[in-house]
TORPA-4810 file (N, C-alpha, C, O; in nm, 3 decimals):
<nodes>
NODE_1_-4.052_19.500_-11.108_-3.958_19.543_-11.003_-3.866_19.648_-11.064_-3.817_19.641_-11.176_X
NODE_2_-3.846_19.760_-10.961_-3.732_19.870_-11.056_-3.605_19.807_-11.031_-3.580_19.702_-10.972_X
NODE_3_-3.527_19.897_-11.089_-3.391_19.840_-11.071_-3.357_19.855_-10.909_-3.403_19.915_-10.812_X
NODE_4_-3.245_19.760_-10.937_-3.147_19.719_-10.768_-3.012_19.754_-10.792_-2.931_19.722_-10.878_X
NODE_5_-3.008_19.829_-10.693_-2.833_19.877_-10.707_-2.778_19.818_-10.558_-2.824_19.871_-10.456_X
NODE_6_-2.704_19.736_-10.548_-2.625_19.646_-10.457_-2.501_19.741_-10.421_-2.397_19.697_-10.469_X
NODE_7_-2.491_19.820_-10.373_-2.330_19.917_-10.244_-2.219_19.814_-10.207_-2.238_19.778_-10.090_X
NODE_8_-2.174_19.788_-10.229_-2.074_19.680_-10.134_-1.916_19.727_-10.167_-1.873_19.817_-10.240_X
NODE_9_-1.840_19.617_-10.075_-1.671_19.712_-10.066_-1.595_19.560_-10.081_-1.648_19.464_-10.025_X
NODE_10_-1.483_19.543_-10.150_-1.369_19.466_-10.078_-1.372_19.388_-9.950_-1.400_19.432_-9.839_X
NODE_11_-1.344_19.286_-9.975_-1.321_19.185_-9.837_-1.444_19.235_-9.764_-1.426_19.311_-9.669_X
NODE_12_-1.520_19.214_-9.784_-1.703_19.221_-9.715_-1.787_19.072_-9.727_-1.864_19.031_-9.814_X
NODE_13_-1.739_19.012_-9.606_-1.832_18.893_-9.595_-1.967_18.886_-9.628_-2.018_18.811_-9.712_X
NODE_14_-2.026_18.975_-9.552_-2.185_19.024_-9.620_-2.247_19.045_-9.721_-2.364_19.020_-9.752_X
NODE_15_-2.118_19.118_-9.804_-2.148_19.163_-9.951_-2.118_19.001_-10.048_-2.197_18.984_-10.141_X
NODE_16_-2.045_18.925_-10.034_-2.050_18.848_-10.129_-2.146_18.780_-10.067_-2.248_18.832_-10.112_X
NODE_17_-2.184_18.683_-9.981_-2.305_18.664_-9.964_-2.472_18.703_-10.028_-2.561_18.641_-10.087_X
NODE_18_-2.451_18.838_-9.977_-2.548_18.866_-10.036_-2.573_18.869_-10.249_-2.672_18.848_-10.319_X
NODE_19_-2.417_18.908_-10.286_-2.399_18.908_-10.464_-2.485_18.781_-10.477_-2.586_18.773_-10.547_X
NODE_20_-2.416_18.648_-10.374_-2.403_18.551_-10.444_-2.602_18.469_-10.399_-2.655_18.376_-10.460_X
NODE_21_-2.647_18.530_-10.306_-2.792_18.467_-10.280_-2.824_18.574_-10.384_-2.786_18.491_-10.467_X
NODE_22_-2.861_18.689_-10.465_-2.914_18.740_-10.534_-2.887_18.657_-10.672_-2.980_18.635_-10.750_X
NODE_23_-2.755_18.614_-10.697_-2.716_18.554_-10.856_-2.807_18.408_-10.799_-2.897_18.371_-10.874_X
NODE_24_-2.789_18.347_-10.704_-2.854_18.195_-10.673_-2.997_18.217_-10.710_-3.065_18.116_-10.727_X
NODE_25_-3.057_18.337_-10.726_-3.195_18.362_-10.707_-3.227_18.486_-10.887_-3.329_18.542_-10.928_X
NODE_26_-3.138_18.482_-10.923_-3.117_18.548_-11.091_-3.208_18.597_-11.070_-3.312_18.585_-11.135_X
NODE_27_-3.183_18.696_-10.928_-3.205_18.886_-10.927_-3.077_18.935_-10.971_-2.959_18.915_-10.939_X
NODE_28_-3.155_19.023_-11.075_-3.028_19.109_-11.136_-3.010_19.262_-11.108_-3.090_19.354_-11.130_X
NODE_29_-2.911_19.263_-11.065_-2.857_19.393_-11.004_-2.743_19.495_-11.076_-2.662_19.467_-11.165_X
NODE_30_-2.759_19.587_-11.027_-2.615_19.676_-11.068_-2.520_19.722_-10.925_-2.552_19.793_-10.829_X
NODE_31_-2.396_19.653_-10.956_-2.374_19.640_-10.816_-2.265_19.775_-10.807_-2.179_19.776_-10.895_X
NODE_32_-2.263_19.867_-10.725_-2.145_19.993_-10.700_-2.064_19.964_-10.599_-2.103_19.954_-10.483_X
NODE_33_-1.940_19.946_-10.638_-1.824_19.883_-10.528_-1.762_20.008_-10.469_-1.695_20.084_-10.539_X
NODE_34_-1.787_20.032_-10.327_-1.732_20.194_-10.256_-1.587_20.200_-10.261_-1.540_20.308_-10.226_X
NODE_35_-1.483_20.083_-10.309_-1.329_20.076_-10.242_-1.354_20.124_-10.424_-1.310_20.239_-10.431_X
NODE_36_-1.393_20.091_-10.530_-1.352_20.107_-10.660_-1.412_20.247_-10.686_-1.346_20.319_-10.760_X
NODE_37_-1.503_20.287_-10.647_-1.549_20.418_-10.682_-1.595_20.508_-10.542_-1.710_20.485_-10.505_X
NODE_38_-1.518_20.607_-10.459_-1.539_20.621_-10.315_-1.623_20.752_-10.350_-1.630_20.813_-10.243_X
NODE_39_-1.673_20.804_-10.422_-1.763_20.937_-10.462_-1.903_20.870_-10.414_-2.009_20.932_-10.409_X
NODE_40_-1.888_20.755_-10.386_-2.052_20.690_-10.312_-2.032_20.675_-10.184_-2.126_20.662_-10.105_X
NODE_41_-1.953_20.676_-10.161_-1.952_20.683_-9.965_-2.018_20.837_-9.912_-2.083_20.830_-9.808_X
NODE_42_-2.010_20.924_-9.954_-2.067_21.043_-9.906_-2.207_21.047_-9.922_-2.279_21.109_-9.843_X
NODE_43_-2.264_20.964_-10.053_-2.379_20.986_-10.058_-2.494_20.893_-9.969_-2.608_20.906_-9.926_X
NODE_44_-2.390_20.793_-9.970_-2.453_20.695_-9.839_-2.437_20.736_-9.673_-2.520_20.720_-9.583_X
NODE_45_-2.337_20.779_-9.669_-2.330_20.865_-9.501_-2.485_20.944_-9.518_-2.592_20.924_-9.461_X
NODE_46_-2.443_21.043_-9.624_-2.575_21.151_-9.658_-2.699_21.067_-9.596_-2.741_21.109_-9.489_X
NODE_47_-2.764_20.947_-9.654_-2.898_20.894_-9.655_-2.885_20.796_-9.497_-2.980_20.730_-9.456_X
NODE_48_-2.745_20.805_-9.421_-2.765_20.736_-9.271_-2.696_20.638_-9.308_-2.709_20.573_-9.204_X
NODE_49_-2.620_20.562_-9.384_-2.583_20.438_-9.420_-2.439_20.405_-9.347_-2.338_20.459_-9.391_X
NODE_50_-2.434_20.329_-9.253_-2.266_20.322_-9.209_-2.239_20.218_-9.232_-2.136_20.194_-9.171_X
NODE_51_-2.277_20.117_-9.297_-2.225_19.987_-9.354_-2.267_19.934_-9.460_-2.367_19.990_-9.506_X
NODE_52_-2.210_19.799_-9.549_-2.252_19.756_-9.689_-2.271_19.593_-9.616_-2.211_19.557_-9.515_X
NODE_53_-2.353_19.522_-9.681_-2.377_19.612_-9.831_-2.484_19.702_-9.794_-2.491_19.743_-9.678_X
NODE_54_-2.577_19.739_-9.891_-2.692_19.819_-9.899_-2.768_19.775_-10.018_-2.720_19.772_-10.131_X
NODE_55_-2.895_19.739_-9.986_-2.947_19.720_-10.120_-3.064_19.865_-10.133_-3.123_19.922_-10.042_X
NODE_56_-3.066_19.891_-10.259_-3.173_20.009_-10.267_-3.248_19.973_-10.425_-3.195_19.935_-10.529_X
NODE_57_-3.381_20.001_-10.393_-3.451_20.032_-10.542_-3.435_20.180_-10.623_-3.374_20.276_-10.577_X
NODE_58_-3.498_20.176_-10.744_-3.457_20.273_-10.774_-3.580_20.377_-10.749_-3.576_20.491_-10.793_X
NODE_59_-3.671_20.334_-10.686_-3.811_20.387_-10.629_-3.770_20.418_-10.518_-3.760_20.540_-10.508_X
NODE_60_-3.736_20.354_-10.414_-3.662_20.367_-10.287_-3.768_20.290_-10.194_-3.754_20.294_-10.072_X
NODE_61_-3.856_20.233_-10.242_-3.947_20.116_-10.177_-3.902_20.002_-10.121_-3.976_19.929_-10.055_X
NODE_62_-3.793_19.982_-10.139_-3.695_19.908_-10.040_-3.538_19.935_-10.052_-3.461_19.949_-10.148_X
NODE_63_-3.524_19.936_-9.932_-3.387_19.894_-9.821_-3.365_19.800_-9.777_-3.449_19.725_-9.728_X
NODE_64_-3.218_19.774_-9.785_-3.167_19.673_-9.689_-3.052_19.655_-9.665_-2.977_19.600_-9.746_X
NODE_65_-3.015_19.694_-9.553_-2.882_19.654_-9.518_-2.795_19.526_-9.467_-2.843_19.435_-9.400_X
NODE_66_-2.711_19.531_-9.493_-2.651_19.385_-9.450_-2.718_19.278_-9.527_-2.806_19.297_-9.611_X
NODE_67_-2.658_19.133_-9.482_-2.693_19.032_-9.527_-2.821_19.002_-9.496_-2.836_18.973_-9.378_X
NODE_68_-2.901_19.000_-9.551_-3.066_18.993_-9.457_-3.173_18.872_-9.552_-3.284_18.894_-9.600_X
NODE_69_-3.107_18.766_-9.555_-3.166_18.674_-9.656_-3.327_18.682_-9.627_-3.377_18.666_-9.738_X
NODE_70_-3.427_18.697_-9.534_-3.538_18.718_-9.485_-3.590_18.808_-9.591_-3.661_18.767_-9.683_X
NODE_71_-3.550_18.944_-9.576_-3.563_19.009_-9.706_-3.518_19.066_-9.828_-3.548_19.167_-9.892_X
NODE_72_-3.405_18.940_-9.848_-3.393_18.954_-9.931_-3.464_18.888_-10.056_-3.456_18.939_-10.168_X
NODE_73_-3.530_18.774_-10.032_-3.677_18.701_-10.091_-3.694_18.757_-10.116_-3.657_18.766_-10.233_X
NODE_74_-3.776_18.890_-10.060_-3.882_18.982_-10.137_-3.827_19.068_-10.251_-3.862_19.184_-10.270_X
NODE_75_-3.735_18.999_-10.328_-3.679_19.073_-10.419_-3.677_18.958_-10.512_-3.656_18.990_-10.629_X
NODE_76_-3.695_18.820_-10.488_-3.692_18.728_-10.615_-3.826_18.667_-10.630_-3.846_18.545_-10.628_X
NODE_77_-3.924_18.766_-10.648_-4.028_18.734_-10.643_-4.029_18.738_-10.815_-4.131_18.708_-10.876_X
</nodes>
């Protein structure tokens, strides 16, 4: 699996959720927080993105937005 970079912001129900089913499932990620570093919000508008979290590969073979435990499985394979 390539790497996973996890998008998420401050006070985001979705986003800890999702941190915390990825750590329950020791998928390991690199997670980019948009309120701590905002030079990633443009690049996510750029690719269509209007909400976090976002999960992305570093292939780009998967997406996912929001909390999406369904697919998010297909990542603790």
């Amino acid at each position: 699996m390539s790497t996973i970079t996890l998008y998420t912001k401050n006070n985001c129900p979705q986003c800890t959720m999702t941190k915390k089913f990825l750590a329950d499932k020791e998928v390991a990620f690199n997670e980019i927080n948009i309120d701590s570093k905002p030079e990633y919000i443009d690049d996510l508008k750029a690719k269509g993105f209007r909400s976090v979290p976002v999960i992305t590969t570093e292939d780009a073979r998967v997406t996912i937005v929001g909390f999406r435990p369904d697919q998010l499985r297909t990542l603790a394979v």
